[in-house]
N, C-alpha and C positions, 0 to 999 in steps of 0.2 A: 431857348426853351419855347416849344410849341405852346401857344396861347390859347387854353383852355380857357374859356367861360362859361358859368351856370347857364347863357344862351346857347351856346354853342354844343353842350353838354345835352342839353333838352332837345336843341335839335336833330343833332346825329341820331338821340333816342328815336324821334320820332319817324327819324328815315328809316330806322334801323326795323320798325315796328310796318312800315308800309312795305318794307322788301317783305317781312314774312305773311304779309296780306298778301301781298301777290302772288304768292309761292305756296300759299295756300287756297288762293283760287287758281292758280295755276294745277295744282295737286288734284282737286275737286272736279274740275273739269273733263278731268281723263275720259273719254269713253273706251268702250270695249273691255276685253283681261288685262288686268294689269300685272304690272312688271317691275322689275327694280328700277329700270330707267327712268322710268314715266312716274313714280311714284315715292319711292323711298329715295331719290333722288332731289326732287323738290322738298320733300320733307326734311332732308338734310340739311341744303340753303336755309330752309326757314331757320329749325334751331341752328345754325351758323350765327345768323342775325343777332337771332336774341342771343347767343352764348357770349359773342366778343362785346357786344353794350351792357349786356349783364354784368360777365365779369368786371371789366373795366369803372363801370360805375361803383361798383360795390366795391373793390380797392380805393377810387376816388374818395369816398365817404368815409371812412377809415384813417386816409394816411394823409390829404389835401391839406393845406394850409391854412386856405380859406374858407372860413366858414359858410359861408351864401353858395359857394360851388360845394362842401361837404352836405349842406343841404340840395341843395340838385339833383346831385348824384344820388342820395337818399330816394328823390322822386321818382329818379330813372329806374332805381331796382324796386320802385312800388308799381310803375307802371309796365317794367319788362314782366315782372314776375306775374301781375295781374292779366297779360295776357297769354303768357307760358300756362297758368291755372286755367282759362279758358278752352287755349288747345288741349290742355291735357282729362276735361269734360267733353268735347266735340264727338256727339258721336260720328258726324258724318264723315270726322277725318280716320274715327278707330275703323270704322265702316270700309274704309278705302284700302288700311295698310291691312286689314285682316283678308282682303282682299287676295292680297299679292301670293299669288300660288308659293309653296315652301320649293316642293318640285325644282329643280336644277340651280338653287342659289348655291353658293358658296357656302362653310361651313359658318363660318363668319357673319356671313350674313343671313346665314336663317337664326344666329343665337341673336345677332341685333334684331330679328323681326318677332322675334319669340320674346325677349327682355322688352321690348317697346311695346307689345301688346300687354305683356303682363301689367306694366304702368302706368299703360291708363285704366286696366281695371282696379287697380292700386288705387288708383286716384277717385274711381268712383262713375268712372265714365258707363258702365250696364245698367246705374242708378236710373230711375224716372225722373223727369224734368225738373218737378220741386227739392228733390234731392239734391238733385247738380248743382240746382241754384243756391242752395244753401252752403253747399260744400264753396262753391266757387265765394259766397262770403265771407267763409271761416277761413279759407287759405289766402286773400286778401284782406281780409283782419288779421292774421296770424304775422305777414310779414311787416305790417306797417307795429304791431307791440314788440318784436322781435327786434328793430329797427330804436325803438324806443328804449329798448333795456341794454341794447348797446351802447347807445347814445351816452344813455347814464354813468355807465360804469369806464368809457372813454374820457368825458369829461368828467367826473368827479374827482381830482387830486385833493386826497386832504393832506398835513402834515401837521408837526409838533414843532414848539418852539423851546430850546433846551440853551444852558445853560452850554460853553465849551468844554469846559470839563468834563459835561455830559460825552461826549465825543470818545472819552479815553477807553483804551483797545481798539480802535477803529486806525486802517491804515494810512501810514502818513498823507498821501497823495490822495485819499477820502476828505481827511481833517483839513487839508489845505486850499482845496476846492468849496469849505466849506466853511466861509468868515463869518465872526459874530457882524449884525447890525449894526445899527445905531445906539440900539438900546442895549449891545450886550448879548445878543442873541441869535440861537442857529438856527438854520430853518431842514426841516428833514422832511421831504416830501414821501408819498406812499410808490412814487414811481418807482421801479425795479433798481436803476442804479443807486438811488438812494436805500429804500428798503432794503435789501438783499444784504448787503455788506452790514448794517448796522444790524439786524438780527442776527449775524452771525459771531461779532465781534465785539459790540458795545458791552463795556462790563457793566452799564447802570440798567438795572434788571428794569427798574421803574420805568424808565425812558423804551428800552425796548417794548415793555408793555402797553403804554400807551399808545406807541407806533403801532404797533399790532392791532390795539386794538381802533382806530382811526381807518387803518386797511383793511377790517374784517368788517366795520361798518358803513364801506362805499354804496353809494347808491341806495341806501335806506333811508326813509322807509319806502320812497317813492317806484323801485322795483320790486317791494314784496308786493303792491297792488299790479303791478304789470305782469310778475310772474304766475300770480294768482289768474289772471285773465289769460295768460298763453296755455294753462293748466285745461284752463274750463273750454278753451276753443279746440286744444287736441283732444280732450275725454271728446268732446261735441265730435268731431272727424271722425274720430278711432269707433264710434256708436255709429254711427252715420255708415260707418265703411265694413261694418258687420265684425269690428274686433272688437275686445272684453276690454282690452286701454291700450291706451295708446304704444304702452310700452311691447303690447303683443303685435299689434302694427308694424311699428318701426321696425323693430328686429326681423320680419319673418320674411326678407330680402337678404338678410344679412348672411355673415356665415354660420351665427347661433341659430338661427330659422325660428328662434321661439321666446318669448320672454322668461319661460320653464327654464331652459336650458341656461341663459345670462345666469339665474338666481342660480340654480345647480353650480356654474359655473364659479359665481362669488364665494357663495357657500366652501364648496373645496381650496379657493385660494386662503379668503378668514382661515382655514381649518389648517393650513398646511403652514400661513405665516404667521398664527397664535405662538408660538413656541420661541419661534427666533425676536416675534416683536418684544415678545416676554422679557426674555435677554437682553436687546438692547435698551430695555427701559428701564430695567433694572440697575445697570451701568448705570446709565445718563442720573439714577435717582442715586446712588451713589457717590458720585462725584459731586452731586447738589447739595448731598449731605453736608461736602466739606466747608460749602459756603451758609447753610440753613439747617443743622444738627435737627431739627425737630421735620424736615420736610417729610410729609408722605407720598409726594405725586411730583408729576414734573409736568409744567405746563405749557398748554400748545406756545405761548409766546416763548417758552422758555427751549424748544427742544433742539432748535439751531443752533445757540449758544454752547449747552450742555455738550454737543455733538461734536463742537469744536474744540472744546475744552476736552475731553475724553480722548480727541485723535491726538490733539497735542501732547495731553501730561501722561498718558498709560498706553498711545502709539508714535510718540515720536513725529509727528506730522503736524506742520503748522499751516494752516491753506494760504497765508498771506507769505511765508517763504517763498510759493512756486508765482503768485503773482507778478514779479520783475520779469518773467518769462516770458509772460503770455500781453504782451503790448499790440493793442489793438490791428494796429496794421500788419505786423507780421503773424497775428492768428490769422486774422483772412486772406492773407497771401496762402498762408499754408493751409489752408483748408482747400483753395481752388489746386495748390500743388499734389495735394494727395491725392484728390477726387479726380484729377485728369489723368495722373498716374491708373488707379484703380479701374476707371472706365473708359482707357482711350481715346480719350475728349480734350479738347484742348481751349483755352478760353483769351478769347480776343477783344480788350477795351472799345467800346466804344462810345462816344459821345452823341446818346440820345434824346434826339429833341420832344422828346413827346412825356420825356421824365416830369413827374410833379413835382418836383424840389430839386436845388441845386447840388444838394449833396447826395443823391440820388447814383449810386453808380452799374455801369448797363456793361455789358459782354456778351457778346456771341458767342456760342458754345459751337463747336468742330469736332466731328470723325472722319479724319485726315483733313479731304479741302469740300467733304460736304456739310453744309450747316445746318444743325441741326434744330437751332430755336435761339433767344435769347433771354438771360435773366437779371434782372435789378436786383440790385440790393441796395433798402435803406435800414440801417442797422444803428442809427443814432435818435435819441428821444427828443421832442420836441410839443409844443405845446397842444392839445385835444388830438395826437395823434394815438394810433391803436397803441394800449399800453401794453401790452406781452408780447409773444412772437411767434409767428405762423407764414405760413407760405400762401399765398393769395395768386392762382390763376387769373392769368390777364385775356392769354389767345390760349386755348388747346387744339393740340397741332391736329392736322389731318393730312393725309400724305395725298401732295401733288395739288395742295390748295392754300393750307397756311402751315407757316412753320409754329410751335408752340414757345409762348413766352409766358413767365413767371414771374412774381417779386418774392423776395424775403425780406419781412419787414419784423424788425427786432428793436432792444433799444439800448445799447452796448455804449460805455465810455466815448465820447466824440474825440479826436487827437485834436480838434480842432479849438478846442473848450478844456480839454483838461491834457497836460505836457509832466509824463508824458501818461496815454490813455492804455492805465492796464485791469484786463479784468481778471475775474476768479475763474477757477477752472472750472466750474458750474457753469459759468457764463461761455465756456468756448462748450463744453459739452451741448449746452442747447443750442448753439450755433452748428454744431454740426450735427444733432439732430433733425433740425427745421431746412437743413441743408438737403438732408437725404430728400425731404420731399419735392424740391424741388429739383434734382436730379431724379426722382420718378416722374416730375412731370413730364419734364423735357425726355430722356430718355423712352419714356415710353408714350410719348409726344407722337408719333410715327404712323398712328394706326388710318386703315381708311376710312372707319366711321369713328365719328365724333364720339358716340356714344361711348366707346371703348377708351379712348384718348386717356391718354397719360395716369394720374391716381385715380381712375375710374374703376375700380375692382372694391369688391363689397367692406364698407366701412370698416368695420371689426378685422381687417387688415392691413389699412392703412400707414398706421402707426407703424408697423415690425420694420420695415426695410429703413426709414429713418432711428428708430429705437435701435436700430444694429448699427446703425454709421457712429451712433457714439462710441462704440468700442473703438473706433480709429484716433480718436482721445484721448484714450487709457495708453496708447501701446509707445513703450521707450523708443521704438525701433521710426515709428511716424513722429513723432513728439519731437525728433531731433530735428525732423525736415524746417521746422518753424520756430521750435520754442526754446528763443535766444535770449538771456538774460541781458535787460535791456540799457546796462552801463556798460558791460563788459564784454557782451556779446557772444559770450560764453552757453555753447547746448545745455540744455537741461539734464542735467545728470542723471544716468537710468537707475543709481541706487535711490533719489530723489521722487523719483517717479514709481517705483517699484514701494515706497512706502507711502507716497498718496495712494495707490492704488490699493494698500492694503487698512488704509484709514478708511478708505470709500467702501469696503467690505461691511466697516461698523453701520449699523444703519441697517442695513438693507433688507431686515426683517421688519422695522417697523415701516419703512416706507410703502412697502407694498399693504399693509394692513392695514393703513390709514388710506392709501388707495381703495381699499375697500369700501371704505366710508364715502368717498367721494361717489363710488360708482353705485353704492346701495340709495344716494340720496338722489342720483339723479334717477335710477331706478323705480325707485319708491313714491317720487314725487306723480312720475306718469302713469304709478298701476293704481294709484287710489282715490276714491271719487272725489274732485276738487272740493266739492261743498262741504265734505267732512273733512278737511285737509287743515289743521295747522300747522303751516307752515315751519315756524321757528321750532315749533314743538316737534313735529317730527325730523328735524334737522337734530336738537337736540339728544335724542333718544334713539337714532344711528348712530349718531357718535358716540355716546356711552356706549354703544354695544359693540363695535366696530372697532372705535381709530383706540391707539395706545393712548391717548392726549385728551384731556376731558375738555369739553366745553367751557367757552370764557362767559360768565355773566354781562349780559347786555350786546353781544356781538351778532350779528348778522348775516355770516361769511356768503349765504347763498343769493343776496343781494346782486356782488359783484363777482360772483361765477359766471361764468360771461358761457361755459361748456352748455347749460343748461337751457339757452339760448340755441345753439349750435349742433349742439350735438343732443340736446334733449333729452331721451332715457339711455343715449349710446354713451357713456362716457367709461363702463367696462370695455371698451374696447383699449384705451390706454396696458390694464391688463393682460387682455385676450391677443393684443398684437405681444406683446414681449415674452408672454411663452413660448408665441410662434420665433422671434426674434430671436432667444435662448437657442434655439434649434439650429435656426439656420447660423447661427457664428459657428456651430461647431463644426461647420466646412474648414471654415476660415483659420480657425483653431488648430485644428490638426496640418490645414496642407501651408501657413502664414499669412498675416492679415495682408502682405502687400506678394503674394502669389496672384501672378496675372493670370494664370488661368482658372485658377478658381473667380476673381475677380470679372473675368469676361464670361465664364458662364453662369454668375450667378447675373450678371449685367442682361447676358443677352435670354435666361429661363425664368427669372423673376420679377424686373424692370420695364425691358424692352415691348412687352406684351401686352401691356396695359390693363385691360379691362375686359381682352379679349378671351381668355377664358377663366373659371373658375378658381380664387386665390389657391384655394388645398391644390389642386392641379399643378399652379405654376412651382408652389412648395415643393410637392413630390417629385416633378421632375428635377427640382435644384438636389432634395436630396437623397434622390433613389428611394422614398420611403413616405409614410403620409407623417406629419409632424405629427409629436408628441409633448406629453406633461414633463416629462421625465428631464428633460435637461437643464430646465426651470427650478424644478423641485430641487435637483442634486446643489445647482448653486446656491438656492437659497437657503438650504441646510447647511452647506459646508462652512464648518467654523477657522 
């Protein structure tokens, strides 16, 4: 393995930061009319520079072993970013590219000269000099708390210490992985393999609750003050930049265009999944009954539980049945099995020296004998690394300069640590969610400006094309390719599958409503003046009005929401991609999830293209038609 150090790390930054000085006194320099060559051409090198130290760094920070190099790397994405905020004030560079005559570009390349003028006046670049200046503070103040409240919520593992018997309903190869001490006792940390499994299956309600509520209080109270300050430095931006908040800002790039529209938008989902959440909470209180005769409610620590119990005793489905299936190594096998089926692609190991951990595994991705990019996968948990799982661009491609490369970084059973390593179908579900996006990376890796590269298409679309690869999950006919009962060897039975799939039906009125709640607090947090803003208090009082699940006394949940951070008031996009997502399966639906030709043209009309035109565009051409509400609605009603 290539010998990364926090030296080494700082320096590349700094080279990396003198190529785009040059490239931008090179750019400046132009005399005469300028041109694409002379101009949008060095501007590309430049961001080149900073994108591959960028990214790179900020995976490094994240997923690195070492601490002193996770701090490094930190540095580097305070220092790339601080001068990415500079160019993106300059006026003398807006001055050059507004320059460049429209007149005989490509179509391509006058929508990249027309999106790169529009962001830097996004940014604030027509502003007067003390404006600039201030802006140029708050967006290097903004990524060094951003930086901080990640930090927090990366390193804060709490957990509980429980009695074994506390264990019982929890599956064998859970409880076995999981010895008492010295003194007699279990340790259940808040990380996802631990968590997950015990909320769903522990029968000691108590012990569940305390876990719960241990992981609803990460990172507090030390990022409600940091959140409070990322609050007041975007209100500060969002005034500065002539919008009413931030949340009007963010979105009016997006494909909502308005933060009007997101709440319109919430507003009709609350409206449409009141009814079905009603129902499933009804149930779930019903069967709580049989345990608590007197209960009126069902509580957020309790809904996973409850959910299980209801699939089990009144739908025949038990989630730890399909478990012996789904054995770590042979889901990721068949996850690259299907995906290279579906898109033509084909994936070849390789041993990359440049991976930050040994267990770390890399492939080159192929259409036929041209290669098209490569991507990591580190899918096992380990100590301060990223606790959830996302997709982390490393290179995005540019054609005829760099191919595009990606990680997915998750935290799934080790086979290496636990024999053998199986997880819940939950757990292969996000696995090939988080997959899709990096098969958008790489796939639409391709383009010849950077700008467009791979998931470069407006936020509030992101999600759908991976939110769709879940269905490849669900379906008996793919399920076979991979999921072997791991004594016997024996496929997964499609009568087996066919009634997981109609347990996972239960649910899926309240999940979207409680969705709501997520996307109204991140909403709400950035439309409203920070100085009047209680925090916990208005966290509070979404959720009463929103999620099916009332508030737990003394918890914190928006501490370690790490989205709010990330995605800031966009986290309605979760939503907004899966109605879009709803749409486009119903190709898939009708003509088979593993029809190559459906599969290659939605590959080469909605992937392949990146960034390069507008999402509604690449939709309508997948489906003859502009997307709609309607095939969302129909599923979520249908009982």
């Amino acid at each position: 393995m290539t010998e990364t150090t926090p030296e080494t790390l700082l320096a590349d930054t700094r080279a990396a930061l003198a190529t785009a000085r040059s490239e931008l006194e090179t750019l400046l320099g132009v005399k005469g009319p300028r041109t694409e060559a002379d101009t949008l051409a060095p501007y590309q090198r430049l961001q080149l520079a900073l994108s591959n130290t960028g990214h790179r760094a900020g995976l490094l920070s994240e997923v690195h072993p070492d601490k002193p190099l996770r701090a490094a790397a930190e540095t580097a994405v305070q220092e790339i970013s601080a001068y990415a905020t500079e160019l993106s004030l300059h006026r003398g560079l807006y001055d050059a590219l507004a320059a460049v005559k429209m007149e005989g570009l490509s179509p391509e390349t006058r929508r990249l000269l027309e999106h790169t003028l529009r962001d830097f006046r996004r940014a604030g670049v027509d502003k007067d000099e003390p404006t600039r200046a201030r802006l140029k503070e708050l967006a290097d103040r903004a990524v060094r708390l951003g930086q901080d409240f990640d930090r927090a919520i990366r390193e804060d593992v709490r957990s509980v210490s429980l009695r074994p018997e506390q264990l019982a309903g929890l599956p064998e190869d859970y409880r076995a992985k999981h010895k008492a001490d010295a003194e007699g006792k279990v340790r259940i940390t808040t990380d996802y393999p631990d968590l997950l499994p015990f909320r769903t299956y522990a029968h000691d309600g108590e012990a569940r609750r305390q876990l719960y509520v241990e992981n609803t209080t990460r990172a507090y109270p030390g990022n409600e003050k940091v959140l409070r300050e990322i609050l007041e430095v975007r209100a500060e931006q969002a005034r500065l930049l002539g919008a009413a908040s931030w949340a009007d800002y963010v979105t009016e790039d997006k494909m909502s265009k308005s933060a009007t529209v997101v709440a319109e938008f919430l507003a009709r989902m609350a409206e449409v999944s009141e009814g079905p959440a009603r129902r499933d909470v009804e149930r779930l209180l019903r069967r709580k009954q049989k345990d608590v005769p007197s209960a009126t409610r069902v509580e957020d620590w309790e809904k996973a539980y409850y959910e299980e119990r209801v699939k089990q005793e009144e739908l025949g489905f038990d989630s730890q049945s399909v478990r012996p299936y789904f054995e770590f190594n042979r889901v990721r096998d068949g996850l690259l099995t299907i995906t290279a089926r579906l898109f033509g692609i084909r994936y070849v190991p390789v041993k990359d020296p440049a991976a930050w951990h040994p267990k770390v595994e890399s492939y080159d991705v192929f259409r036929g004998e041209e290669k098209l990019g490569r991507i990591h996968l580190d899918l096992h948990p380990r100590e301060d690394k990223y606790k959830h799982a996302a997709q982390f661009p490393i290179v995005s491609g540019v054609a005829g300069v760099q191919l595009p490369e990606g990680a997915l970084v998750c935290n799934f059973a080790d086979p290496a640590v636990h024999s053998p390593a199986l997880l819940d179908h939950d757990d292969v579900v996000t696995l090939f969610h988080e997959f899709g996006h990096l098969m958008h990376h790489v796939l639409g890796g391709q383009q010849r400006w950077l700008g467009f590269s791979g998931v470069a298409t407006e936020w509030d679309f992101v999600e759908a094309p991976s939110q769709m690869l879940e269905e490849w999950a669900w379906d008996p006919e793919t399920l076979r390719l991979f999921a072997r009962h791991v004594e016997t060897g024996e496929p997964i039975p499609a009568e087996l599958v066919h009634r997981m799939r109609e347990a996972n039906e239960f649910g899926k009125g309240a999940h979207p409503r409680h969705q709501v709640f997520y996307a109204q607090l991140s909403l709400g947090l950035h439309s409203r003046p920070p100085e009047d803003l209680d925090i916990t208090r208005t966290m509070v009082e979404l959720q009463k009005r929103y999620s099916p699940f009332p508030y737990v006394e003394g918890t914190h949940f928006f501490a370690s929401f790490g989205h709010l951070n990330g995605y800031s008031a966009m986290y309605y996009t979760y939503l907004w991609s899966l109605v879009i997502a709803k749409d486009l399966l119903g190709e898939f639906q009708r003509h088979g999830l593993l029809d190559d030709a459906t599969a290659i043209r939605y590959r080469d009309t909605v992937l392949v293209p990146g960034g390069s035109r507008d999402a509604a565009d690449l939709v309508r051409d997948f489906l003859g038609r502009p997307y709609g509400f309607e095939a969302f609605q129909q599923w979520l009603e249908k009982v």
